[in-house]
KEMARVO-716674 format. One record per residue (C-alpha): x negated, z, y. Coordinates in steps of 0.2 Angstrom, whole numbers, plus 5000, padded with zeros to 4 digits. Layout:
N
[rec [X Z Y]] ...
***
This chain:
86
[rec [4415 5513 5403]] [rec [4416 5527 5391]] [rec [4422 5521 5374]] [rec [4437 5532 5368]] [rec [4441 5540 5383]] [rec [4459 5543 5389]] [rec [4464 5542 5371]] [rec [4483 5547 5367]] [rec [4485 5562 5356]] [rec [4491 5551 5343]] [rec [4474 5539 5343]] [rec [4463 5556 5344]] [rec [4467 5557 5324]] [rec [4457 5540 5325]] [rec [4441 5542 5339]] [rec [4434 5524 5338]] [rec [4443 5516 5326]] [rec [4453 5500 5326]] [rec [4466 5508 5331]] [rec [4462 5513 5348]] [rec [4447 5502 5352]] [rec [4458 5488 5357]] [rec [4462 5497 5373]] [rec [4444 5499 5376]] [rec [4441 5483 5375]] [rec [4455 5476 5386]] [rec [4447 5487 5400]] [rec [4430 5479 5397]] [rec [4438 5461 5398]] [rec [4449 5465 5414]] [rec [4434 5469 5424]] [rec [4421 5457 5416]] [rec [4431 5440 5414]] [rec [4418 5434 5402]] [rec [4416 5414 5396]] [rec [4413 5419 5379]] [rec [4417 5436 5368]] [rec [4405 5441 5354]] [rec [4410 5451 5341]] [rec [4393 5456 5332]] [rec [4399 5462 5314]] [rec [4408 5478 5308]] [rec [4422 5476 5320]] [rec [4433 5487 5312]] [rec [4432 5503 5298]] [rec [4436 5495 5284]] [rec [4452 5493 5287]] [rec [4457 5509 5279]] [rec [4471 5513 5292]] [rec [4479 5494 5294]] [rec [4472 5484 5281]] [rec [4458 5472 5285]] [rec [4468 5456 5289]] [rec [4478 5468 5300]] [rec [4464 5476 5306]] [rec [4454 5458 5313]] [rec [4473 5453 5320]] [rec [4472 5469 5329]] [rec [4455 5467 5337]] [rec [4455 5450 5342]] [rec [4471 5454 5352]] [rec [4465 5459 5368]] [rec [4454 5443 5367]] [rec [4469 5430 5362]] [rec [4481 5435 5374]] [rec [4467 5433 5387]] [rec [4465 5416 5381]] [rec [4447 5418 5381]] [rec [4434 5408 5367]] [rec [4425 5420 5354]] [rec [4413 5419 5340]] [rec [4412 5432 5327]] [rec [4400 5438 5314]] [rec [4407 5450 5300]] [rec [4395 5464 5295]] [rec [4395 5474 5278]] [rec [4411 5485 5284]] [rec [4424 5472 5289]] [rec [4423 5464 5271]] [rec [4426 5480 5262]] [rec [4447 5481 5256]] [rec [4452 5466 5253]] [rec [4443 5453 5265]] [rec [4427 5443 5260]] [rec [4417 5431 5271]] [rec [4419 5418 5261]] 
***
């Protein structure tokens, strides 16, 4: 799968961001039908478009309406804004 392909004019603004990587990943799971999703840190930018609360809701989307278990690990940029790992 190419990542950010067939992006809308609007999510062009944003290649790769939070904000379109849901879709991505929602084509991934479709054809993988994993047991288990990991998210391996710096799932999202930062949260400078959503907010970082918004931003994790956003991304774990396509995983919970899939119904499917996942572990995460936050890196460096998914505490910056407002979200700590504590």
């Amino acid at each position: 799968f190419p990542s950010c392909s067939g992006l809308t004019p609007e999510q062009k603004q944003y290649p790769c961001s939070d904000l379109n990587n849901t879709q991505f990943m929602s084509s991934v799971l479709d054809v993988t039908s994993p047991d288990l999703v990991v998210f391996t840190g710096d799932n999202n930018d930062g949260g400078a478009f959503l907010g970082v609360e918004n931003s994790v809701k956003h991304f774990l989307q396509p995983t919970l309406s899939r119904g499917l278990d996942f572990a995460a690990v936050f890196g460096n940029h998914d505490e910056e804004a407002n979200l700590d790992r504590s």
